[in-house]
Every structure is written in structure tokens, then in C-alpha cells.
ZALUMVEX-362602 format. One line per field, with one value per residue (C-alpha): residue number from 1; residue in three letters; z, x, y. Coordinates in nm, 4 decimals. Layout:
N
seq <- [NUM / ...]
type <- [ala / ...]
z <- [Z / ...]
x <- [X / ...]
y <- [Y / ...]
***
This chain:
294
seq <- [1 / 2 / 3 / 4 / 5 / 6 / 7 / 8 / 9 / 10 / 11 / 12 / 13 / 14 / 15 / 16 / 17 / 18 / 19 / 20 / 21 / 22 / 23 / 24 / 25 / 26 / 27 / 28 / 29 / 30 / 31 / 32 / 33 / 34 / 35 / 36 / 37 / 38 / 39 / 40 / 41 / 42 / 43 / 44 / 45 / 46 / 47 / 48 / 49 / 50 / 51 / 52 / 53 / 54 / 55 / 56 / 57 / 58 / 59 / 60 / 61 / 62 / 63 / 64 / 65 / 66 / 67 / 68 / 69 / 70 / 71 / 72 / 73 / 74 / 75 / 76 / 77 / 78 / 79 / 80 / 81 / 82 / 83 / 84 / 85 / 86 / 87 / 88 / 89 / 90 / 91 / 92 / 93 / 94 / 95 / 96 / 97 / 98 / 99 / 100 / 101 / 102 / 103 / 104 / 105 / 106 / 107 / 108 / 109 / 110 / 111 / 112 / 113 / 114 / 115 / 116 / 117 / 118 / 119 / 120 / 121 / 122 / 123 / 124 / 125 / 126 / 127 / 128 / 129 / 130 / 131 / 132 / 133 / 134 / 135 / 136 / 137 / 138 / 139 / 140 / 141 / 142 / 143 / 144 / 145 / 146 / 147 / 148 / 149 / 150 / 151 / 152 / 153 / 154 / 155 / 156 / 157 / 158 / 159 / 160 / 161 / 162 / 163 / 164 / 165 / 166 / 167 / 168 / 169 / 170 / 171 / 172 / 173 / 174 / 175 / 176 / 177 / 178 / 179 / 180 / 181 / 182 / 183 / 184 / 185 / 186 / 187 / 188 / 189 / 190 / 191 / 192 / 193 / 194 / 195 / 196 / 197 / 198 / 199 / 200 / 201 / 202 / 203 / 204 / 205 / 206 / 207 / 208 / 209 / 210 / 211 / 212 / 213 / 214 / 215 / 216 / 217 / 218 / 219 / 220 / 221 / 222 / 223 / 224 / 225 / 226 / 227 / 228 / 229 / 230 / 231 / 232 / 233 / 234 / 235 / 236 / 237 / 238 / 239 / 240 / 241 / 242 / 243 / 244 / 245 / 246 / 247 / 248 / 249 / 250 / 251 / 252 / 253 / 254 / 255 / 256 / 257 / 258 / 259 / 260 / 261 / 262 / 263 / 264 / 265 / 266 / 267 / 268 / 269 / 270 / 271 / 272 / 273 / 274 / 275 / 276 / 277 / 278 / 279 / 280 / 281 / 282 / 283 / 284 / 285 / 286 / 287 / 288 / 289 / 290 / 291 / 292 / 293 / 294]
type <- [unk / unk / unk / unk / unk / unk / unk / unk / unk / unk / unk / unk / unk / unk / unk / unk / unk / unk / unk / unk / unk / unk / unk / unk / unk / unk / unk / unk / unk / unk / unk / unk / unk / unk / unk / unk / unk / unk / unk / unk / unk / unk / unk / unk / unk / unk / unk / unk / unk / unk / unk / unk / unk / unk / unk / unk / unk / unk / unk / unk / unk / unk / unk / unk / unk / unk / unk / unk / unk / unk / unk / unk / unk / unk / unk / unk / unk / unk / unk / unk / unk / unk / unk / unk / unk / unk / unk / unk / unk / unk / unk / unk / unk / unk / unk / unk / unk / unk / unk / unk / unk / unk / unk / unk / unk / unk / unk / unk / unk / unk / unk / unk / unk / unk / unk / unk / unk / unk / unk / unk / unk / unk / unk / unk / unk / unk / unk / unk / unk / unk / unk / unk / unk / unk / unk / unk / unk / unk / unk / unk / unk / unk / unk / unk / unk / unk / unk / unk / unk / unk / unk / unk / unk / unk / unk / unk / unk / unk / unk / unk / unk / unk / unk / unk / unk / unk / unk / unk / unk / unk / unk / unk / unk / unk / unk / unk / unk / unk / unk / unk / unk / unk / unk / unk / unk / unk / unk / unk / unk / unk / unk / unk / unk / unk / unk / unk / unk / unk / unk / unk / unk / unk / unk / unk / unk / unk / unk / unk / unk / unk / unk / unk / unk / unk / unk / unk / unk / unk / unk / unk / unk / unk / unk / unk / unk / unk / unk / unk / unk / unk / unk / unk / unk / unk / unk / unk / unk / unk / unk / unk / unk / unk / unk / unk / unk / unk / unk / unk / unk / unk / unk / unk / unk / unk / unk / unk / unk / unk / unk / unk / unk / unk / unk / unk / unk / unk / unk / unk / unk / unk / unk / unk / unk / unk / unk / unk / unk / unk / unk / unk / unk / unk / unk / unk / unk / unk / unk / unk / unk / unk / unk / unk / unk / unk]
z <- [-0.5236 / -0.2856 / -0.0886 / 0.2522 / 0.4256 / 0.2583 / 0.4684 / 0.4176 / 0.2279 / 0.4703 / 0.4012 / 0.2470 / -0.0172 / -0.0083 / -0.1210 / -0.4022 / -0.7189 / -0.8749 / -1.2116 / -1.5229 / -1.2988 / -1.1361 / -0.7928 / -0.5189 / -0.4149 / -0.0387 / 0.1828 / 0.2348 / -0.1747 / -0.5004 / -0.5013 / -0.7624 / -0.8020 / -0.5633 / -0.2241 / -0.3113 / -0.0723 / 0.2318 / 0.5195 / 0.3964 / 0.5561 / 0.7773 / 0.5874 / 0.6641 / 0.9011 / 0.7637 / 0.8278 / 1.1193 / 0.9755 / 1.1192 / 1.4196 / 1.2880 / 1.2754 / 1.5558 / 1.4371 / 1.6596 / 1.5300 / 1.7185 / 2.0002 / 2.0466 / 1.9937 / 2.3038 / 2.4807 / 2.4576 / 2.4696 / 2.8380 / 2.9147 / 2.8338 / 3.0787 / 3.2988 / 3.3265 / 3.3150 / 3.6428 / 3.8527 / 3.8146 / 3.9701 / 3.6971 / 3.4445 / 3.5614 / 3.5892 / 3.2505 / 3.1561 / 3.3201 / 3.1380 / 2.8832 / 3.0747 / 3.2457 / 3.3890 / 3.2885 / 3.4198 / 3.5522 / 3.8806 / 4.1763 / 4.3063 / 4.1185 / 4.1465 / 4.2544 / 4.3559 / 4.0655 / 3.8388 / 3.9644 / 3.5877 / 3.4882 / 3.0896 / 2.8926 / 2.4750 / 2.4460 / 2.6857 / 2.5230 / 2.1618 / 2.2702 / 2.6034 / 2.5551 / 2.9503 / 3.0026 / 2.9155 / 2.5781 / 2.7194 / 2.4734 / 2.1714 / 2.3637 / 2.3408 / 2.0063 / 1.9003 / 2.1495 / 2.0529 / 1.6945 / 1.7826 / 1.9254 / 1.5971 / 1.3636 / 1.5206 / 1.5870 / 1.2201 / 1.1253 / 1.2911 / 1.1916 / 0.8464 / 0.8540 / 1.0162 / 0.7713 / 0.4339 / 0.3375 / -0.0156 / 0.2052 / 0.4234 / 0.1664 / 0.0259 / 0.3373 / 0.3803 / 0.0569 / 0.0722 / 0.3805 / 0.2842 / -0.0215 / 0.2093 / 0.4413 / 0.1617 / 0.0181 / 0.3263 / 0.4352 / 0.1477 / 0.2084 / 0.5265 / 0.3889 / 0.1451 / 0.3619 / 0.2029 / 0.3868 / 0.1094 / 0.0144 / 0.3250 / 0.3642 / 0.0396 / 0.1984 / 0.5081 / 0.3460 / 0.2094 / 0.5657 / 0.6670 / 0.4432 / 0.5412 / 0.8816 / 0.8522 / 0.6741 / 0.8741 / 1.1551 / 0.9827 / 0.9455 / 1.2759 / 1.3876 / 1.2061 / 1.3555 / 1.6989 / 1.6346 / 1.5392 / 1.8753 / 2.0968 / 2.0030 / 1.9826 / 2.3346 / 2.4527 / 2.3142 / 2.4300 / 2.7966 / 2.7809 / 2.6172 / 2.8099 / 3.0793 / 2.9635 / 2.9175 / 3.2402 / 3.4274 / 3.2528 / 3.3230 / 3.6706 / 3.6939 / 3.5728 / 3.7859 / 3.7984 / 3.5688 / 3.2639 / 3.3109 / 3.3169 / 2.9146 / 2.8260 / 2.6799 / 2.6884 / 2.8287 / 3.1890 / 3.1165 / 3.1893 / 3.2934 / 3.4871 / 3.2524 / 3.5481 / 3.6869 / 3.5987 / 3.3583 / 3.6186 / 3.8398 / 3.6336 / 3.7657 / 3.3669 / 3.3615 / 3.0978 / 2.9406 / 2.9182 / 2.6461 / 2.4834 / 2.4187 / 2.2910 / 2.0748 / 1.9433 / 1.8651 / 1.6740 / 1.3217 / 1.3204 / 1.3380 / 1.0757 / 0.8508 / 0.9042 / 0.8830 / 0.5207 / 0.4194 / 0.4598 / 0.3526 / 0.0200 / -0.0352 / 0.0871 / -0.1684 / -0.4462 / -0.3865 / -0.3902 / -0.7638 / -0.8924 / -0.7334 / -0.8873 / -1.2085 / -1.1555 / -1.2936 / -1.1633 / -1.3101 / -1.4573 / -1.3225 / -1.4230 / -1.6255 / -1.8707 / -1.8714 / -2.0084 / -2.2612 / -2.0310 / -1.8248 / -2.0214]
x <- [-9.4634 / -9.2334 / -8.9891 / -9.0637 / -9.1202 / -8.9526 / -8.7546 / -8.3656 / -8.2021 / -8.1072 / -7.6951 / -7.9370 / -8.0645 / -7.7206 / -7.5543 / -7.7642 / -7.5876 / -7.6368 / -7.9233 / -7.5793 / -7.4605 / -7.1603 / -7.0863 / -7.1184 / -6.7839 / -6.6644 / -6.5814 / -6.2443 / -6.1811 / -6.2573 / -6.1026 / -5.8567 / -5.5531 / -5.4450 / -5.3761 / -5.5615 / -5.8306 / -5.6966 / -5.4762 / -5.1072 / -4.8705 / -4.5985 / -4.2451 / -3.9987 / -3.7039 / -3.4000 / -3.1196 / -2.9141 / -2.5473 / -2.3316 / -2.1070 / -1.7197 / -1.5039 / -1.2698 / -0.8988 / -0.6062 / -0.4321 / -0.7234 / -0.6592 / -0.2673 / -0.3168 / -0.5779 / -0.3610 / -0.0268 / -0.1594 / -0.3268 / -0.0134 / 0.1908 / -0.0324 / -0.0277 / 0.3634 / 0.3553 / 0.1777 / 0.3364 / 0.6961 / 0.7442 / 0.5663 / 0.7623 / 1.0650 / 0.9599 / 0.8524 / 1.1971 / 1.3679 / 1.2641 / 1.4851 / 1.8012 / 1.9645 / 2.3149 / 2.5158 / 2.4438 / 2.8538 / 2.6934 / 2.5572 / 2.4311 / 2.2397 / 2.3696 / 2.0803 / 1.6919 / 1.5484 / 1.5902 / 1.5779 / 1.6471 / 2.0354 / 2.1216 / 1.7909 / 1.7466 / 1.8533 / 2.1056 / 2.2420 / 2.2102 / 2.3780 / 2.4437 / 2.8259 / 2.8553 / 2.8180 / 3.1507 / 3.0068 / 2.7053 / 2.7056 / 2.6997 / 2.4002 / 2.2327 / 2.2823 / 2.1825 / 1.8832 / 1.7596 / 1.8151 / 1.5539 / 1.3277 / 1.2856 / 1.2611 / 0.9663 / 0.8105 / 0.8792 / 0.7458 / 0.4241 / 0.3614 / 0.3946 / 0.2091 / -0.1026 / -0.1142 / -0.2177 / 0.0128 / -0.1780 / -0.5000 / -0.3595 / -0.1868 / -0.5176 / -0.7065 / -0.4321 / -0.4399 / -0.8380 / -0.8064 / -0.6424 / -0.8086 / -1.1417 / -1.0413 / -0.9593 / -1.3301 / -1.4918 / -1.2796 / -1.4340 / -1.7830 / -1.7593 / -1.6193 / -1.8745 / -2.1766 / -2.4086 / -2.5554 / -2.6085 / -2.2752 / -2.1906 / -2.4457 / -2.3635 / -2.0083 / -2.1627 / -2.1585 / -1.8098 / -1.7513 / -1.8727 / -1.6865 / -1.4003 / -1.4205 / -1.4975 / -1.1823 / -0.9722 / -1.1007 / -0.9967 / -0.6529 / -0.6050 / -0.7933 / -0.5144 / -0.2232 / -0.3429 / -0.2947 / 0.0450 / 0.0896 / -0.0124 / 0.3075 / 0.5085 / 0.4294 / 0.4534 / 0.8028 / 0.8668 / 0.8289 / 0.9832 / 1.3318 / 1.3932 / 1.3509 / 1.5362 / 1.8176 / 1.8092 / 1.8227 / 2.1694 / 2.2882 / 2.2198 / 2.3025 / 2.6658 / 2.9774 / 3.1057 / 3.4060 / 3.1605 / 2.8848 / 3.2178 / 3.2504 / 3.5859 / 3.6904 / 4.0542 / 4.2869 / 4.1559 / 3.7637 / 3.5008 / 3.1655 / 2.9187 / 2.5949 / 2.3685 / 2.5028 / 2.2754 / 2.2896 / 2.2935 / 2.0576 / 1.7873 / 1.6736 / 1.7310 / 2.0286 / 2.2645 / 2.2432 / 1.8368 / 1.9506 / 2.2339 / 1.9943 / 1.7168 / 1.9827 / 2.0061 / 1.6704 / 1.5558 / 1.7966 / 1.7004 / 1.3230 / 1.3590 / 1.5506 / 1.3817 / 0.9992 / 1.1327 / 1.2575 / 0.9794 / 0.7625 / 0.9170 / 0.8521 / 0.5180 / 0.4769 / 0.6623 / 0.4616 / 0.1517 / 0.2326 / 0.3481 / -0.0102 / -0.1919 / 0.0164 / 0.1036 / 0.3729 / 0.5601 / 0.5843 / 0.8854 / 1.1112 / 1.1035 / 1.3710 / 1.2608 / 0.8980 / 1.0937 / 1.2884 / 1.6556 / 1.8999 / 1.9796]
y <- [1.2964 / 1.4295 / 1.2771 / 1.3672 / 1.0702 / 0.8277 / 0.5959 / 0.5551 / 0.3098 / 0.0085 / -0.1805 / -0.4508 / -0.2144 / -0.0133 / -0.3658 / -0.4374 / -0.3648 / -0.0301 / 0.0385 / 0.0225 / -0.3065 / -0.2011 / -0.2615 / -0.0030 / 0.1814 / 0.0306 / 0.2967 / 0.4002 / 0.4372 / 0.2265 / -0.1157 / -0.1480 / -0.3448 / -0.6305 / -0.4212 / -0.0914 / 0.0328 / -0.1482 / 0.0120 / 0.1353 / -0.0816 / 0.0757 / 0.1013 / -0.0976 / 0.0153 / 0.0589 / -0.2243 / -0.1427 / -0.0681 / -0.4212 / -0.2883 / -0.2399 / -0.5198 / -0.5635 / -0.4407 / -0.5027 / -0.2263 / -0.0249 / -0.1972 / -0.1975 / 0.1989 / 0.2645 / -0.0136 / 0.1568 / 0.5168 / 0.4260 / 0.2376 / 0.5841 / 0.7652 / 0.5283 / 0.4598 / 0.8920 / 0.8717 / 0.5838 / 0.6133 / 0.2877 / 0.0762 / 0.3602 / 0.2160 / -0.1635 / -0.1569 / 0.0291 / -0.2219 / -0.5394 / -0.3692 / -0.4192 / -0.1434 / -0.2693 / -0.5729 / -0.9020 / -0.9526 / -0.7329 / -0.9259 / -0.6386 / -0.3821 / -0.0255 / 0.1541 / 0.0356 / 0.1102 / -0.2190 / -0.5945 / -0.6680 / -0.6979 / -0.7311 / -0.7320 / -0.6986 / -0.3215 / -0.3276 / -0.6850 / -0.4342 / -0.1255 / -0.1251 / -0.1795 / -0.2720 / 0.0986 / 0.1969 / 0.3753 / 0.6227 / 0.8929 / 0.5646 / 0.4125 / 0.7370 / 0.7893 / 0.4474 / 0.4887 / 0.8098 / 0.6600 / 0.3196 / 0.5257 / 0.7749 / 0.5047 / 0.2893 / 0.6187 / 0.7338 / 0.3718 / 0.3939 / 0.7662 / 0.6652 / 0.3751 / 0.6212 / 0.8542 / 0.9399 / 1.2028 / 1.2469 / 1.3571 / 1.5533 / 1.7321 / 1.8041 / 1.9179 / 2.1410 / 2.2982 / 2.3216 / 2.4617 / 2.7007 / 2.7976 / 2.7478 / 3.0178 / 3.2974 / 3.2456 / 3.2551 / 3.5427 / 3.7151 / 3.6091 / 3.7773 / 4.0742 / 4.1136 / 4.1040 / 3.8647 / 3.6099 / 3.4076 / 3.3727 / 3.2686 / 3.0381 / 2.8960 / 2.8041 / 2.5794 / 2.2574 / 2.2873 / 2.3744 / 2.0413 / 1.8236 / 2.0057 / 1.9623 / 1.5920 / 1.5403 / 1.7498 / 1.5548 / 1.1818 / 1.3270 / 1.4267 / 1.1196 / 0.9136 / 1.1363 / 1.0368 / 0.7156 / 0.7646 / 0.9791 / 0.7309 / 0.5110 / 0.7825 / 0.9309 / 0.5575 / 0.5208 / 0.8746 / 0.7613 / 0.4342 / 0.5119 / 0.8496 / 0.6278 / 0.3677 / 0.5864 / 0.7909 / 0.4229 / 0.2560 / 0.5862 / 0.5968 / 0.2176 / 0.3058 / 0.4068 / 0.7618 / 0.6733 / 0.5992 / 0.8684 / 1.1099 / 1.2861 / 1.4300 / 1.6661 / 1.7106 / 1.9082 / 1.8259 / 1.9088 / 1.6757 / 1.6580 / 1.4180 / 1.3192 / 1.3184 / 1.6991 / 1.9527 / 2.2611 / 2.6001 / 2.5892 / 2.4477 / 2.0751 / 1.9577 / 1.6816 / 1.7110 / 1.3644 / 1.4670 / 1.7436 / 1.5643 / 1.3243 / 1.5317 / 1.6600 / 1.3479 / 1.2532 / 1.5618 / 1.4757 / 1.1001 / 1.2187 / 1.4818 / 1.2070 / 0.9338 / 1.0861 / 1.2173 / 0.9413 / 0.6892 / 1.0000 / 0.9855 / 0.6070 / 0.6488 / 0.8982 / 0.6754 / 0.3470 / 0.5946 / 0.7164 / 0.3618 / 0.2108 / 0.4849 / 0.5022 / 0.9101 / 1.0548 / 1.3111 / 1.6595 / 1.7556 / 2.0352 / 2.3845 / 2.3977 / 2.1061 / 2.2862 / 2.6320 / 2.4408 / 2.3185 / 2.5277 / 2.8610]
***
């Protein structure tokens, strides 16, 4: 007979169980296993990374490095600050000049010398402020990774100088992400030397200061330097016609050997605590390597 005619299965007849007995398929797929043939459920969102902890080293660096630009702007809180440091000795009942309500603080107490040594408290000044600076610097930096992102760098640029040379895209596309991990660590180096900075430019600012007040604060007689036979000069005259004070480059002068020593020095025990910790020992010289000194 044909089929024309014939009405459409109904769900009732749809639901009965098929002629070999199995069951009819849902829609939407076969059920299976527990959880098969039902809606996928959406993943789960990643765990949001915990903020970083709070470190007050973090904090003392922002704090002094807005204090630096702020005691670079307002030279009246630049001196306040330089004052708690004690500018002229206490035995006055009047202070010398406006600057300073403060009379013999820690500094001055340390190597102040009631003025009558300037060129000493410079030198002893310029050597303080090096050595906390060299301190913190230190303390900053990894000097075995920036060693190597120097070195990669430049190794880095020679390739890529020759990728560009040659032509080929590919080659130089091959180079991006060495690029980026270069660049990253490059940028946690100079990330760590800012923090050293921002002590440094704070001390910067406070001794110079610091030194420019007890010199002011002291009588002609001691900011006088002789030099025998009948030559002498005033710290606070200036060098031709330039507005730069002498004592400002005599005490510059000063400060560039301590840096240079000290920054080696605590350099080299960096680097020796470094090698003990990671049990590395140094190479030997040359002249072992070729068999002694000829």
C-alpha cells in the first residue's frame, strides 16, 4: 500500500521503545555517561592573582623620592629639613643668618668641629653622603643580572644587526621574542636602579644643603682657606664670573673618589657572598691557565 496518507507519528508513539528494545535517542545527542547530553557548563574563571604584599622598602623609596622633589622645589622646607641636622653651634644666641632656627643637631654634633674645620666637615660630609648612597645602591641591585642583560644585550644587538642586514623577514621575526625577554629584564634592572636613585637624589639634596648652610652660618675667619704666603680665599666667593661657589666644587671634588671606592667595594662583597651562596668558584688567572709566569 502506499504511504500517502498516513498520519505522523504522535511523542506518544515517538516514546514507545523501538522493535530490537532500545530506547529512542533524546534530542540534543545520545545519553551516555553521567553529564553527557546536557548543556556544557561555562568554565570556570581563572583565580584572580592576590594583590602584592605591602613592602616598606617600597614605600620609604616613593616617600623619599617625592620628598627630594619636593625639598628641590620649596627651598624653604629644603632648608628646614637641612636644618634639623644642625648647622651652627649651640654656644650662639643668635643664629648667624635666617635660614636655620636649629643650633647643634647630630651631624653638626659629628663633624661639625664648631666650624673652625670647613674643608674636614666637607670631606667627612661628602664622605656620609657616598656611603649611604653606595649602601642603598648596592642593596637595589643585582649586579649578577645586570651583568647578564648587558652582555645579552650586546650579543642581541650584533644578531639582529645582521638580521637586518640580511633581508629576511623571517629571521627577523624569529628574533621578536628574544626581544621581549630582553626588554623585560632590562626594564627590572633599571626598575631596581631607580630605586637606588631615589635615595641617592634625596641625599643629594639634603647634604649639599646641609653643607652650603654651616657654611653660611660660619664667620668670615673660618670660611677663609689658606694657602700661605699671604693667599687665601673665601668658600662662599665665586669662581669668575660664573654664579658656582667655590666650596660647591671643592666639595663635588670630594664626593666623586668616596663614590667610586665605596660602590667597588661593597660591589666586590656583593659579588663574594653571591659565589659563596651559590658555591661558584672563581676562574683562575691567565697565567695559571697557560701553565705560571714564563
Amino acid at each position: 500500500m502506499s504511504d500517502e496518507g498516513k498520519p505522523l507519528p504522535s511523542e506518544a508513539d515517538a516514546a514507545e521503545p523501538l522493535a530490537d528494545g532500545g530506547a529512542p535517542e533524546p534530542e540534543g545527542g545520545a545519553v551516555g555517561a553521567a553529564g553527557e547530553g546536557t548543556e556544557p557548563t561555562p568554565a570556570a574563571r581563572p583565580a584572580r592573582p592576590p594583590p602584592p604584599p605591602f613592602k616598606i622598602s617600597t614605600f620609604l623609596y616613593v616617600f623619599l623620592g617625592l620628598l627630594g622633589l619636593w625639598m628641590l622645589i620649596d627651598s624653604s622646607a629644603r632648608n628646614a629639613i637641612a636644618c634639623t641636622l644642625g648647622t651652627y653651634p649651640s654656644s650662639m644666641s643668635v643664629p648667624p643668618n635666617g635660614n636655620c632656627s636649629y643650633t647643634g643637631g647630630p651631624l653638626y654634633w659629628l663633624i661639625g668641629f664648631h666650624s673652625d674645620y670647613l674643608l674636614l666637615t666637607m670631606a667627612l660630609a661628602g664622605a656620609v653622603e657616598m656611603l649611604i648612597t653606595a649602601v642603598a645602591y648596592n642593596y637595589t641591585t643585582n649586579w649578577v643580572k645586570a651583568a647578564k642583560v648587558q652582555k645579552w644585550s650586546a650579543a642581541f644587538r650584533k644578531v639582529q644587526m645582521e638580521a637586518i642586514r640580511s633581508g629576511k623577514k623571517d629571521r627577523i621575526a624569529a628574533l621578536k621574542p628574544q626581544q621581549e625577554k630582553l626588554t623585560r629584564l632590562s626594564g627590572e634592572v633599571s626598575i631596581a636602579q631607580f630605586k637606588g636613585m631615589a635615595i641617592t637624589y634625596f641625599l643629594l639634596i639634603l647634604i649639599y644643603t646641609w653643607v652650603w648652610l654651616v657654611i653660611s652660618a660660619a664667620n668670615p675667619v673660618q670660611r677663609t682657606v689658606n694657602f700661605g704666603a699671604g693667599a687665601s680665599v673665601s668658600l662662599m666667593s665665586t669662581i669668575g664670573g660664573l654664579p658656582i661657589p667655590i666650596w660647591f666644587v671643592i666639595f663635588s671634588l670630594y664626593t666623586v673618589p668616596f663614590s667610586l671606592i665605596f660602590r667597588r667595594l661593597l660591589k666586590h662583597l656583593w659579588l663574594r657572598k653571591y659565589s659563596r651562596e651559590h658555591n661558584i668558584t672563581p676562574a683562575a688567572p691567565a697565567s695559571e691557565t697557560a701553565g705560571g709566569p714564563a
